[in-house]
N, C-alpha and C positions, 0 to 999 in steps of 0.2 A: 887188358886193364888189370886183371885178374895174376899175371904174370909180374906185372911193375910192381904192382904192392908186394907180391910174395916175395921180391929180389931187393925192395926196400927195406921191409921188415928182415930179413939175410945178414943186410948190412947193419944193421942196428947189434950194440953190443949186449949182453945177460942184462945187465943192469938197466940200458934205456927200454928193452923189451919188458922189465917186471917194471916201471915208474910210467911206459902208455898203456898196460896192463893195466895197471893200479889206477891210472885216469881216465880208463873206458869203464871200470866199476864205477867209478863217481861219477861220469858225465851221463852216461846212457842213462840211470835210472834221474837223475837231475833234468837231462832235456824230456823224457816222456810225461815226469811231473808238470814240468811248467810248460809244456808245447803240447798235452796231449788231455790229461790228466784235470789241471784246474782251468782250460777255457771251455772244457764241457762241462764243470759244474755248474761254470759262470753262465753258459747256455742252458743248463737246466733250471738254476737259480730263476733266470729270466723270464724264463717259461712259465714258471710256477708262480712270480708273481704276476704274469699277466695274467693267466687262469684266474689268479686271486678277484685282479682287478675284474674282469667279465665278470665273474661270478656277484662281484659284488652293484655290477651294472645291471645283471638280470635280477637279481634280489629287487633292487630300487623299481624298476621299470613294475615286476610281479607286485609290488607294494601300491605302485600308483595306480595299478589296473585293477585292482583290487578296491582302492578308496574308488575311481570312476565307478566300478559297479556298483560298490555301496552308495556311493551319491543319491539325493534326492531324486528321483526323476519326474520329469514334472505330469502332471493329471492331464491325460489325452483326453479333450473335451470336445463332440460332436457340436454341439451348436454353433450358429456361425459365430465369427469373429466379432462383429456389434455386436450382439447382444451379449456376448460374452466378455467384452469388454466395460460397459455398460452395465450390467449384473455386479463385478468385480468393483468398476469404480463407485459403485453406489453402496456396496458394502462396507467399503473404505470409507465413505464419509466425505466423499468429493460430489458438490454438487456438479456436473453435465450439464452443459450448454448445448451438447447434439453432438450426437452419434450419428454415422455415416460409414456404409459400406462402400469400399473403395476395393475394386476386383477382389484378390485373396484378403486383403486386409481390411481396418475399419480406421475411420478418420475422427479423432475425440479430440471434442474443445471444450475448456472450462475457465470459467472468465476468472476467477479467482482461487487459489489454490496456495496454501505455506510451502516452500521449495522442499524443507526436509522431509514432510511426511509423505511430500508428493514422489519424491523422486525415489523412496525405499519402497513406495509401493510398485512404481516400475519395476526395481532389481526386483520385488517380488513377483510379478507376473513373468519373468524371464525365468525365474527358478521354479516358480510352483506350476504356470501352465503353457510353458512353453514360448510364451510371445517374446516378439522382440521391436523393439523401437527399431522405423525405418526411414523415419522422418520427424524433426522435434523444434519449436518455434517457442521459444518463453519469452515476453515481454514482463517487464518490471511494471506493475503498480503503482497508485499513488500510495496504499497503506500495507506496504509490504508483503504483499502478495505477488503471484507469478500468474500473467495470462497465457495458457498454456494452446498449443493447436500440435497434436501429431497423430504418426500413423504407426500403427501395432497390425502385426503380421504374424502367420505362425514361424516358431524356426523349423526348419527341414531337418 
């Protein structure tokens, strides 16, 4: 192989030898640029903004774990579940029809209740002591009120 080129290059005159001379200076450094040269920066580039991106998905994820830990958490209360439920609704200002323990949970009915003060005060025993609705029945009133019957449970 080695041979053929050398007996090629023989046959070439002064002048074709200096003008593929003169265009392996130009192509050699041209193909290493654009074949060697800018697809790995292009691969570094790439790199770098993914790094960016993760970096910027542990930032978000370390942010969110951070607000969960700040979060309220809600008051780990030993009494059972009736009376703690019971205790809570009566501090609220909801008359109780009967409290009932039902295994882990308690079973609360109240013949007349206003939906909105009734229902934030739910969101609030979910946030401040853990409970959580496991069963929930409201019927409509004659004077706009909600006849309520459900079951509160702790969450796990």
């Amino acid at each position: 192989m080695i041979e053929r080129l050398q007996a090629w290059w023989r046959q070439r005159s002064s002048r074709e030898r200096r003008l593929l001379a003169v265009l392996a200076v130009i192509a050699v450094p041209t193909l290493l640029w654009y074949g060697v040269v800018r697809p790995m920066d292009r691969a570094l580039e790439a790199g770098q903004r993914a790094r960016d991106v993760e970096a910027r998905n542990l930032a978000d994820v370390l942010l969110m774990a951070g607000r969960i830990r700040a979060a309220d958490r809600p008051i780990r209360d030993t009494r059972p579940v009736d009376a703690l439920i019971l205790a809570d609704a009566e501090r609220a200002g909801f008359t109780v029809a009967s409290v009932a323990r039902d295994g882990e949970g308690a079973l609360l009915t109240i013949d007349a209740v206003r939906s909105q003060p009734f229902f934030a005060w739910v969101a609030a025993m979910k946030r401040r002591r853990g409970m959580i609705v496991t069963r929930l029945t409201a019927r409509p009133n004659a004077d706009a009120t909600l006849s309520i019957a459900m079951r509160f449970q702790r969450a796990r």
